[in-house]
C-alpha positions in Angstrom: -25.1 1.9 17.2 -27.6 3.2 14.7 -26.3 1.9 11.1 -28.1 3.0 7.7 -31.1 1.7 6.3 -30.7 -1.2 3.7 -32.8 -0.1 1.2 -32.5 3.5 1.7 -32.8 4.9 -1.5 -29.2 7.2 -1.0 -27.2 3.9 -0.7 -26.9 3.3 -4.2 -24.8 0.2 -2.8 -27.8 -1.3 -1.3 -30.2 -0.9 -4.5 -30.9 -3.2 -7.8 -30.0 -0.9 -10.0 -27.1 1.7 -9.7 -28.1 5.5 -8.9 -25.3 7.4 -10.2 -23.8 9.6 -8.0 -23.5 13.5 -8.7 -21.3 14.5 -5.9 -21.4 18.8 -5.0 -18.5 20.4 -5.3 -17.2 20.4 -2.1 -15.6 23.1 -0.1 -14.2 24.3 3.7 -11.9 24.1 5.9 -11.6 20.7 6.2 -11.7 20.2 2.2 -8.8 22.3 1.8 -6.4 20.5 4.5 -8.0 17.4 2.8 -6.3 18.9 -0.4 -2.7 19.5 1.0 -2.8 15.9 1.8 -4.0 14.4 -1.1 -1.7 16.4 -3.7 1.4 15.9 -1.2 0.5 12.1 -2.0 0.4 12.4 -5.3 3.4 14.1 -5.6 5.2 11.7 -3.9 3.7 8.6 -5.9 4.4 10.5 -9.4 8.4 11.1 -8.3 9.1 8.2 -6.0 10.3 6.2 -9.0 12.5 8.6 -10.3 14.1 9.4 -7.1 17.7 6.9 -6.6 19.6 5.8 -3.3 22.6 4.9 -4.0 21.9 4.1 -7.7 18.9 2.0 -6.8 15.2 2.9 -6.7 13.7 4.7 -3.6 10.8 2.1 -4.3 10.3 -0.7 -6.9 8.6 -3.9 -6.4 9.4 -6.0 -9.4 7.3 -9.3 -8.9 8.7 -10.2 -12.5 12.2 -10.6 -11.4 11.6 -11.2 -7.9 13.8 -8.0 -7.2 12.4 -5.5 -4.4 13.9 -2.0 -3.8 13.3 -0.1 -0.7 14.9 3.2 0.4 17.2 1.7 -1.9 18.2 -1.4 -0.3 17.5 -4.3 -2.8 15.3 -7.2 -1.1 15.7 -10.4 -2.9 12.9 -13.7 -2.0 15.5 -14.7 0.7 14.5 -11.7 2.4 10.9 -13.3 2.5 10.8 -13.4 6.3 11.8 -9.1 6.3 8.3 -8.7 4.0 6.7 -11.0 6.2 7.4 -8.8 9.6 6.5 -5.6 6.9 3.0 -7.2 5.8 2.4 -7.4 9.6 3.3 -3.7 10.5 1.1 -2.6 7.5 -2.1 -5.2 8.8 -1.5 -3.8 12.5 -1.6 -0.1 11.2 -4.7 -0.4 9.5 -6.7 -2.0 12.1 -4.9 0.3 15.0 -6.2 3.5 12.7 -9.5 2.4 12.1 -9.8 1.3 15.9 -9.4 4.8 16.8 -10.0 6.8 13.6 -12.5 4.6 11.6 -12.3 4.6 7.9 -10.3 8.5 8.1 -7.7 6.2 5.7 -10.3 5.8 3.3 -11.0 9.7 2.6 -7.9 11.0 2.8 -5.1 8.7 2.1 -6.3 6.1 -0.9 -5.4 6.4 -3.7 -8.8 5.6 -4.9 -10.2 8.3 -3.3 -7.4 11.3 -4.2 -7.3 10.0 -8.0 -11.4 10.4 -7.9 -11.8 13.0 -6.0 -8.6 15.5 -7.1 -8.3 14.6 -10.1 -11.1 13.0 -11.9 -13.7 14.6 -10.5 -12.1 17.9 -11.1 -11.8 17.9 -14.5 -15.3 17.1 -14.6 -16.4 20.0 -12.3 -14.1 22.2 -15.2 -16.1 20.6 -18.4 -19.6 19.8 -17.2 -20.3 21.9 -14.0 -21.2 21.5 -10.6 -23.5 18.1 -9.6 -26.8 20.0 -10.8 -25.6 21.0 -14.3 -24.0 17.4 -14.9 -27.2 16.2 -14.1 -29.1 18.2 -16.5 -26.4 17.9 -19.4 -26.7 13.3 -19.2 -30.6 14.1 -19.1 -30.9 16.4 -22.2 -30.4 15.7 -25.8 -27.2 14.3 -27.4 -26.5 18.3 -28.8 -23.2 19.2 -30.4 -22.0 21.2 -27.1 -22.9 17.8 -25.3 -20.6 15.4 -27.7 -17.9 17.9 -27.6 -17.9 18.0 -23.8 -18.2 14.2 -23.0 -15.4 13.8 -26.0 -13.2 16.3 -23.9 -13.9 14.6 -20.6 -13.4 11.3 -21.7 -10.3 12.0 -23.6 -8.9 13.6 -21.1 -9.7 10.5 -18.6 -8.2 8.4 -20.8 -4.6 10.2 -21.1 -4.4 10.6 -17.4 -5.2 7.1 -17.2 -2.1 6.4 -19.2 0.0 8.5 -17.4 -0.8 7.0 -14.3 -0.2 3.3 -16.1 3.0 4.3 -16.9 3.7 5.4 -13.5 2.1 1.8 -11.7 4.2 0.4 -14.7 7.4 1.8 -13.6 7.1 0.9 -9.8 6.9 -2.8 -11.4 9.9 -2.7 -14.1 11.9 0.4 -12.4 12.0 3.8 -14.8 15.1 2.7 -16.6 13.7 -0.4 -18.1 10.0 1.4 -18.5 11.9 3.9 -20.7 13.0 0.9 -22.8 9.4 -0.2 -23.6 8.4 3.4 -24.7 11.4 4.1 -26.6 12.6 1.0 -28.3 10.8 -0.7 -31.3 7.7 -2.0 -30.5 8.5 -5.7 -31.0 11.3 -5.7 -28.7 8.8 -5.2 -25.8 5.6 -5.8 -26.9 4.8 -7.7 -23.2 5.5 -4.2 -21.5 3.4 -2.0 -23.9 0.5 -4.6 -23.7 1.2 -4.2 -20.0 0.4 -0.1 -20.3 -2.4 -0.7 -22.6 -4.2 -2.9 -20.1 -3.2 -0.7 -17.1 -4.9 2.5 -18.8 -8.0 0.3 -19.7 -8.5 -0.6 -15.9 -7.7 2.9 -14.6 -9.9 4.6 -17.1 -12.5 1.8 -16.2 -12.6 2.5 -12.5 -12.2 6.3 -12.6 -14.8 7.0 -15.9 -17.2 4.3 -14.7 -17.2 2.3 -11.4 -16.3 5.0 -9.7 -17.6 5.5 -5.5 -18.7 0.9 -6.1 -14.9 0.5 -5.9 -15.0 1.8 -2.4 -19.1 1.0 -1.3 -19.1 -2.8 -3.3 -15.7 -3.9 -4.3 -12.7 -3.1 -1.6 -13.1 -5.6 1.7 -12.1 -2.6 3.9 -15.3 -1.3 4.1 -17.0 -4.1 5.7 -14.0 -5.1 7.9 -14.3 -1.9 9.7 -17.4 -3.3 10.8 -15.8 -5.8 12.9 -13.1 -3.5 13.8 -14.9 -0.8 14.7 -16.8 -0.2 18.5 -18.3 2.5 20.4 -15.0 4.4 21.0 -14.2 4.1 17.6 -13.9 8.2 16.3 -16.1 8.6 12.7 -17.5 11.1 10.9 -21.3 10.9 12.5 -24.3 13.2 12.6 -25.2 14.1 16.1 -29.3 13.2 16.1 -29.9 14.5 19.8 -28.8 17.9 18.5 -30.2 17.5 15.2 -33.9 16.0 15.1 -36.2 16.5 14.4 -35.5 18.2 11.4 -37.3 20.5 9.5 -36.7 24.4 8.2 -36.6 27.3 11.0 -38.8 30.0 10.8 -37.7 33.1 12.8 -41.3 34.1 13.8 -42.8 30.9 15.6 -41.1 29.6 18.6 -39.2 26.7 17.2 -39.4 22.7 18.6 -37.6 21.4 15.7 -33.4 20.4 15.8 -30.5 22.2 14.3 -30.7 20.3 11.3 -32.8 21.9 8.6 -32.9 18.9 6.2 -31.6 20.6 3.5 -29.9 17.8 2.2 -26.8 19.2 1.8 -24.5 16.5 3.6 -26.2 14.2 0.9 -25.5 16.1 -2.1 -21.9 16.2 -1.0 -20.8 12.7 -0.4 -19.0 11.3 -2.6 -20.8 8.0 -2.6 -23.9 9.0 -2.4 -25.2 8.4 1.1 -27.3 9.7 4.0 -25.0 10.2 6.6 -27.8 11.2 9.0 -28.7 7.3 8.9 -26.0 6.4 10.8 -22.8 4.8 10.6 -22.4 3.1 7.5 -20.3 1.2 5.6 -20.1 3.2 2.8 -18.8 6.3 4.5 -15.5 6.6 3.6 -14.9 9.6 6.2 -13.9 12.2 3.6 -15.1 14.5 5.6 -16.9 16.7 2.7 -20.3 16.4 4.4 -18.8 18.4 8.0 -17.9 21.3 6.0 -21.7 21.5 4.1 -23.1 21.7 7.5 -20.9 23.6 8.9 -21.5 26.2 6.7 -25.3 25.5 7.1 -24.5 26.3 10.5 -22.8 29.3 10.1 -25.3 31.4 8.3 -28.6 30.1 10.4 -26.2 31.2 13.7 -26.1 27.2 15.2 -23.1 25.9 16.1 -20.5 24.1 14.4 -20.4 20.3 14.2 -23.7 18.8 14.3 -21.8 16.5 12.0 -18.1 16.2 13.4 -15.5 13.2 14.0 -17.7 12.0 17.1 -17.4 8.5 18.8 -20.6 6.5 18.3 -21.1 6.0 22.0 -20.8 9.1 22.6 -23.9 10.0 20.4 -25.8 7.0 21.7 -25.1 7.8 25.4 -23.5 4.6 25.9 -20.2 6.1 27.3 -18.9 8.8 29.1 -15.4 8.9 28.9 -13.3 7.5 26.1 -11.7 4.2 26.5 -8.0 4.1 25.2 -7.0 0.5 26.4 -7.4 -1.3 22.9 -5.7 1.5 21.4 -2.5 1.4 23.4 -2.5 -2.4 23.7 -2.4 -2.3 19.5 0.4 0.7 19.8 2.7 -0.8 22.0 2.4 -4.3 19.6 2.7 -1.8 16.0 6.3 -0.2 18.2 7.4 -4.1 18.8 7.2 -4.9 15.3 8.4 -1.6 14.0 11.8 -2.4 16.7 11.9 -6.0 15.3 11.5 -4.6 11.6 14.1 -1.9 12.3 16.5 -5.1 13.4 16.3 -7.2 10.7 17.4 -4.0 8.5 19.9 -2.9 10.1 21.3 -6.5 10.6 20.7 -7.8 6.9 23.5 -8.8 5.1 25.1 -7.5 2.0 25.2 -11.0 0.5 22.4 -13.3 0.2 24.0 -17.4 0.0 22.6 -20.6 0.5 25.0 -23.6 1.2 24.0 -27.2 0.5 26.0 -30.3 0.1 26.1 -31.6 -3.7 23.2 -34.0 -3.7 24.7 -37.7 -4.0 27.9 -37.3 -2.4 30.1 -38.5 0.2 33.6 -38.0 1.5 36.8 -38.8 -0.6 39.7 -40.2 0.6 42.8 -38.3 -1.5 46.0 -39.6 -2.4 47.7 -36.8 -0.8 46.1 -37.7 2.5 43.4 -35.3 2.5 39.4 -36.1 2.8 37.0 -33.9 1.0 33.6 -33.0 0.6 32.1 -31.0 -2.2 29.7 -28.5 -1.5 27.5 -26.3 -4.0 26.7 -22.4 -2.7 24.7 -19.7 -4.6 25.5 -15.9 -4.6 23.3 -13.1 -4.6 24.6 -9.6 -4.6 22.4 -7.6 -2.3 24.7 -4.6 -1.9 24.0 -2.3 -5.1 27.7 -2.5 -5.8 30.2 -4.7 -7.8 32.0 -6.8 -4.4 34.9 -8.6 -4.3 34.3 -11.7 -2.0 36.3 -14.3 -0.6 35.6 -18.0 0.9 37.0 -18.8 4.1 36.9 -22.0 6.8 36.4 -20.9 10.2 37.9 -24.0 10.7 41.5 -23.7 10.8 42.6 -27.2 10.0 40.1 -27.1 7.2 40.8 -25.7 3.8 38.8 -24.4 0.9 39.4 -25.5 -3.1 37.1 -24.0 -4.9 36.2 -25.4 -8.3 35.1 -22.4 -10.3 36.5 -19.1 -8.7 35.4 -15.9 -9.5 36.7 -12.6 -8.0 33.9 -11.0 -7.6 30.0 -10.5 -7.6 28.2 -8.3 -10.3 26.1 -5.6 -9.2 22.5 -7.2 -8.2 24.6 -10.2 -9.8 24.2 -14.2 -9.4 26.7 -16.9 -8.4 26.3 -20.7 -8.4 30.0 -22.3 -7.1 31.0 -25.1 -6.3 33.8 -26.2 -3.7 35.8 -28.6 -1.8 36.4 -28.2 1.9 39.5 -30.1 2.8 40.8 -31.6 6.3 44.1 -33.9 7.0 43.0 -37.9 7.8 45.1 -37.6 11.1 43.0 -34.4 12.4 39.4 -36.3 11.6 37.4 -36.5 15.2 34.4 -37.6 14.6 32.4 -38.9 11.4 30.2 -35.7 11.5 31.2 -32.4 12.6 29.5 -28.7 12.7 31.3 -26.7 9.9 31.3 -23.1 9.4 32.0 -21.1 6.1 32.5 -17.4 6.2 32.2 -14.7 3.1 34.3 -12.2 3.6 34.2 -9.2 1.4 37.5 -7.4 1.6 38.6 -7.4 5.4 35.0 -6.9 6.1 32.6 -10.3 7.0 29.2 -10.5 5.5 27.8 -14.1 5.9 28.3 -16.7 7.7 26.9 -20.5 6.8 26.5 -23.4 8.6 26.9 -27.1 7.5 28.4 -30.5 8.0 31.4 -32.3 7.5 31.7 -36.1 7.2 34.7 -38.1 7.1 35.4 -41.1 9.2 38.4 -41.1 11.9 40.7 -43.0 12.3 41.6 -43.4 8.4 
């Protein structure tokens, strides 16, 4: 598998000092589908906040308050081991697509990427011009025209930049409380305005100026696609038996070059500033942009299409024949088993989130009325979205409940702590220690039930 060279001098990654990157404007077939994805992302990560399930967030993940909203079922840390199975679905999903796909999650789906690439780098195509005139504007004199238009730009990047602050802000807090911090006085939330204020700096930051080194330098994915990624792996690759040798056609000699007329092209495209005629590389982010330039190429010298295309490296190389799908199904059929499993623990979750302990440093008590207690201390969480009544009963029939501080009901996303006595008649003890079980019932409908221990000697 050929990879790029290290010092090649279009892997800005790979130099000392950084070669900024003037990316083309790109355009084509595959540009414009790339488009319809990358805008239906956005518009579902601008409204997704906004949107409510049954008066709770579609999706907030509140790391202050330890609250988590989902399709708007509210995931408290007891629900630790659902996130767990979640984390595992998302880690399987990413190596399963770039097993098969390569880094195709990188160029179309980030978030990275679609802020850079639709946004940013839009506005400055609309201000400053294509790659060449952006080029020649940085390299002239500091005119008026020139302030004005870096001014604009960078204004401009700056109020997107809060926008989009405000938007990471509010899957954080929820939109309710984000409108809060931008309407109340400032010293009531001075925390959550600081909050926005740093957000925009480190949005502006990596949109204005780190740019394509958040994808070639900083994010791990890049280089764990490297061990994920074998000769049936599909990428975006330049097909150098068609290709080479390069060199530009002329129609009057009989020609003994390749297809590919090196006119750099695929280069002045990608987005990070690489050769993809090198190789595979790491810093390919499969956006795709360079397989429309040379398509086009293609089109008006009369070649055909694809001497760059999604192509699986042995395939290029000659090292395979016949796609292998065996790794790909084996990591399907594991990503359907944890979706099932996930799926399960949904559907089974309970409405009411309790833990049940004994209170720490106590024993049995013999009472005068003939009964033996034990005290037992439970917290409440209210996972339902809704104000619940709820209800303490023994499984036990010959046991009964007292509890010490009743309350009716649980607040919506509301917190318990209770304490109570569990009760038994002297003559019906058994045995010193016996399996207990507490159920919460929340009308006629049961929605926990908790497990613990009784001790009482017999034969008092």
């Amino acid at each position: 598998m050929k990879t790029g060279v290290a010092n090649s001098p279009s892997n800005p990654a790979m130099s000392t000092k950084r070669k900024w990157v003037y990316a083309k404007k790109p355009a084509g077939d595959l540009y414009k589908l790339r488009q319809w994805v990358g805008y239906g992302l956005l518009l579902f990560l601008f409204t997704a906040p906004f949107i409510k399930i049954g008066g709770a967030p579609m999706l907030m993940f509140n790391i202050i308050e330890r609250k988590f909203s989902i399709m708007g079922s509210i995931f408290y840390p007891q629900d630790l081991y659902i996130f767990v199975f979640g984390m595992l679905i998302v880690m399987v999903c990413v190596v399963l697509f770039t097993v098969v796909f390569g880094r195709i999650w990188c160029g179309w789906a980030c978030p990275q990427t679609i802020f850079m690439e639709l946004i940013f780098r839009k506005i400055e195509y609309w201000i400053e011009g294509d790659w060449q005139q952006q080029k020649k504007l940085n390299a002239g004199p500091d005119t008026h025209q020139k302030i004005f238009k870096k001014v604009l730009k960078h204004s401009l990047f700056l109020l997107i930049s809060f926008f989009i602050a405000n938007i990471f802000l509010s899957y954080i807090v929820g939109v309710d409380a984000l409108y809060k911090i931008i309407t109340d006085p400032i010293e009531l939330h001075f925390g959550g305005l600081f909050a926005i204020f740093i957000f925009t700096l480190v949005f502006y930051g990596v949109f204005a100026h780190v740019r394509e080194i958040v994808c070639t330098t900083i994010c791990p994915y890049g280089r764990l696609q490297g061990v994920l990624l074998d000769d049936q792996s599909i990428t975006v690759a330049y097909d150098h038996r068609r290709g080479e040798p390069r060199g530009k056609h002329k129609a009057a000699l009989t020609q003994t070059k390749g297809d590919c007329i090196d006119c750099q092209l695929c280069v002045h495209v990608c987005p990070t500033g690489i050769d993809i005629r090198n190789g595979l590389q790491m810093e390919c982010v499969s956006c795709t942009a360079c397989i429309d330039a040379c398509d086009a190429v293609m089109d008006k010298i009369g070649k055909p299409k694809k001497l760059i295309g999604f192509y699986a490296m042995g395939e290029i190389e000659g090292t395979i024949e016949k796609r292998n799908h065996t790794r790909a199904i084996a990591y399907s059929i594991v990503l359907i088993a944890l979706i099932s499993v996930f799926v399960l623990l949904i559907s089974t979750r309970s409405d009411v989130g309790a833990t049940l302990l004994r209170a720490k440093g106590s024993s049995y008590q013999l009472r005068d009325d003939g009964m033996i207690s034990n005290l037992y201390a439970i917290e409440l969480t209210n996972k339902s979205g809704d104000e619940i009544p709820f209800t303490l009963i023994p499984v036990d029939k010959k046991l009964h409940i007292q509890v010490v501080n009743p309350i009716q009901s649980l607040a919506k996303d509301g917190h318990a702590s209770l304490s109570f006595f569990l009760l038994i008649n002297k003559d019906e003890v058994k045995k010193y220690k016996e399996d207990v079980k507490v159920e919460i019932y929340s009308g006629d409908r049961k929605v926990k039930t908790l497990n613990t221990t009784f001790i009482a000697p017999p034969g008092m």
